[in-house]
N, C-alpha and C positions, 0 to 999 in steps of 0.2 A: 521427460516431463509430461506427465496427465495432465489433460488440458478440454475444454470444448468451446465449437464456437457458436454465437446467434447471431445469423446474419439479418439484416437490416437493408432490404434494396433502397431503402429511399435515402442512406444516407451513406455519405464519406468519410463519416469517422469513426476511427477504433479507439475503443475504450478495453484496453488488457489488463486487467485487473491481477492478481496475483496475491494468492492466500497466504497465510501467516505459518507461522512457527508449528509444525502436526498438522497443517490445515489442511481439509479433503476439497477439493472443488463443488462434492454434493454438498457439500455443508452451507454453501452459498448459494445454490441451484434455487429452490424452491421460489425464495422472494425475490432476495436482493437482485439477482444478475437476469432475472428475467425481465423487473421492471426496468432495469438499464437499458436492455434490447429494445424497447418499446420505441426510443430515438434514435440509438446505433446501433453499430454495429458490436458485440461487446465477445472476449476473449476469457474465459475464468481458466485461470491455470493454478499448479501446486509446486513450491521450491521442490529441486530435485530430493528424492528422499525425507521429503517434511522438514528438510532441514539440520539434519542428519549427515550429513558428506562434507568433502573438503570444498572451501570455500571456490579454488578453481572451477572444479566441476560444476558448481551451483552457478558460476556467469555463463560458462558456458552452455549448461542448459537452458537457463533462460535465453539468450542471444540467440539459438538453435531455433527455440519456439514460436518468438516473437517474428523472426525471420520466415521460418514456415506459414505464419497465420496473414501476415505481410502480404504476402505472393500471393495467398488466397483471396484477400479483399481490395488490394491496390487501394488503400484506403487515402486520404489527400492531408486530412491532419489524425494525428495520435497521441494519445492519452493514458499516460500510466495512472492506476491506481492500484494500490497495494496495501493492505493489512498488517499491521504490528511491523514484522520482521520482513514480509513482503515486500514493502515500502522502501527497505534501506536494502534488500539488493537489487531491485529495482533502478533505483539512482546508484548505487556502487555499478553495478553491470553496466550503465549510459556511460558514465565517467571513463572508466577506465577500457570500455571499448569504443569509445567517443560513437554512441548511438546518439542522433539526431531527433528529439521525439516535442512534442507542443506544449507538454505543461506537466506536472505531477498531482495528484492527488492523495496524499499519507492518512490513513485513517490510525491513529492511535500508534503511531510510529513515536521513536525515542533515539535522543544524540547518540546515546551507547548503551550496552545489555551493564556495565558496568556504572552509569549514572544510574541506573535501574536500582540494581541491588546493591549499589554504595561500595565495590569492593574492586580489588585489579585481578581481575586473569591474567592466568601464568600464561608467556610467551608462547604458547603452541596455536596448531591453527586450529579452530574452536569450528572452523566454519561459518555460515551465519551471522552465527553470534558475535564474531569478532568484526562485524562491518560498523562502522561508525560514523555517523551522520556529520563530525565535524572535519571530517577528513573529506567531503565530496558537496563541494558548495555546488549548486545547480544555476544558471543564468536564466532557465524558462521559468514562467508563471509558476509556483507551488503553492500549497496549500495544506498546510497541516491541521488534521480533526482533533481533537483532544477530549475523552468522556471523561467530565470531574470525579468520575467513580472508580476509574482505571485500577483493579486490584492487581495489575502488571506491573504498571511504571507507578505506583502511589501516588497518579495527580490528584487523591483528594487532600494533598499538602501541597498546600500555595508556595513551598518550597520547591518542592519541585516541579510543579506548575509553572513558577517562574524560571528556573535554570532551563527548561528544555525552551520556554519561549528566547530568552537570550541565547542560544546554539541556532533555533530554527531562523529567527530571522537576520543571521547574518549572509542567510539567501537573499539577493538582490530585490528579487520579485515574490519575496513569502510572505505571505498571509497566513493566520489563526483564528479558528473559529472553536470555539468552545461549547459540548456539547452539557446541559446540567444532568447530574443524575444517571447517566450513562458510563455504563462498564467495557474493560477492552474489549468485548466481544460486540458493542452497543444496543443494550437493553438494560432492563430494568434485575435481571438475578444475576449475582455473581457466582460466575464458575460454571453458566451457561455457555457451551461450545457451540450450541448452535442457533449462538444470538440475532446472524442476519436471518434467518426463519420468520423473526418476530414484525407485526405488521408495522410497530413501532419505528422499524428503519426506515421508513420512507421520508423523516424526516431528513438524512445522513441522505439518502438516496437524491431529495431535493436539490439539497447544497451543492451536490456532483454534477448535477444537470445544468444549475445556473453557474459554478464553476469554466464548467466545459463550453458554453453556449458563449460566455463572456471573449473565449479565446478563438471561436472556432471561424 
């Protein structure tokens, strides 16, 4: 897993973040993950393969990383956040290797790639894609982003707007925050990939801060 870290002497917590489906870590570098470091500690890494491999390999790369970056900061609390498809092996990876981590943070995450595009994949393993948000209820603080522009998951249909809110907060402790105007990469053009560049995230960057601060 390609990965980098910012350390932060003044603080004890990690913030690992974990990019989406194709996603490059530079693709996050410039704005988002720098203005994070400015409080923590903050971790940008990429699904093994973008996403691409069997779903095995993809916990166990993460779990590898997370473990690695761990040792390096002896951090006191930790904080997942994750992008699109990030997000849900992120929480797939805790669950089923029962990591112990402070809270989640899902930016434009979705229950299944199949409530997405309305259809059922065939029984293989997809990787990824096959991890599904209703199958790994979480007990720590969550928080799902939601941009009403999402050209991925269609939430500018109140339709599906509202079915991913009934899967997400069957999480004990989940919260939604809805963002207007905002596309899965969160900005203002769709089919821009290298949306957190835009200074525009800071408002997305806010949320994370007082998320975090809430639990820390």
């Amino acid at each position: 897993m390609t990965y980098r870290v910012l350390k932060n002497p003044d603080s004890k917590t990690l913030i690992f973040f974990l990019a989406g489906f194709d996603g490059h870590y530079k693709d996050y570098m410039p704005h988002f993950i720098k203005l994070l470091s400015v409080e923590h500690n903050v971790c940008i890494s990429e699904i093994k393969s973008y996403g691409l491999c069997k779903t095995s390999d993809c916990i166990e790369d993460f779990v590898k990383t997370l473990n690695t970056v761990k040792n390096k900061i002896n951090p006191k609390k930790i904080f997942l956040v994750g992008h699109s498809m990030g997000a849900m092996v992120e929480i797939a990876a805790c669950k089923l290797k029962k990591i112990k981590v402070d809270g989640f943070y899902c930016i434009n995450a979705f229950p299944s790639y199949a409530d997405c595009i309305h259809i059922n994949l065939p029984n293989i393993d997809w990787g990824p894609l096959s991890f599904s948000l209703k199958e790994y209820k979480v007990t720590e603080p969550i928080m799902f982003a939601i941009g009403k522009r999402d050209e991925v998951t269609y939430t500018i249909f109140k339709k599906n707007r509202s079915l991913f809110r009934k899967y997400f907060l069957k999480n004990p402790h989940a919260k939604i925050v809805y963002f207007k105007d905002m596309t899965h990469n969160f900005n203002h053009h769709l089919y821009d990939f290298a949306g957190f560049n835009k200074s525009h995230s800071g408002i997305l960057i806010n949320n994370i801060f007082e998320f975090i601060n809430n639990y820390s």
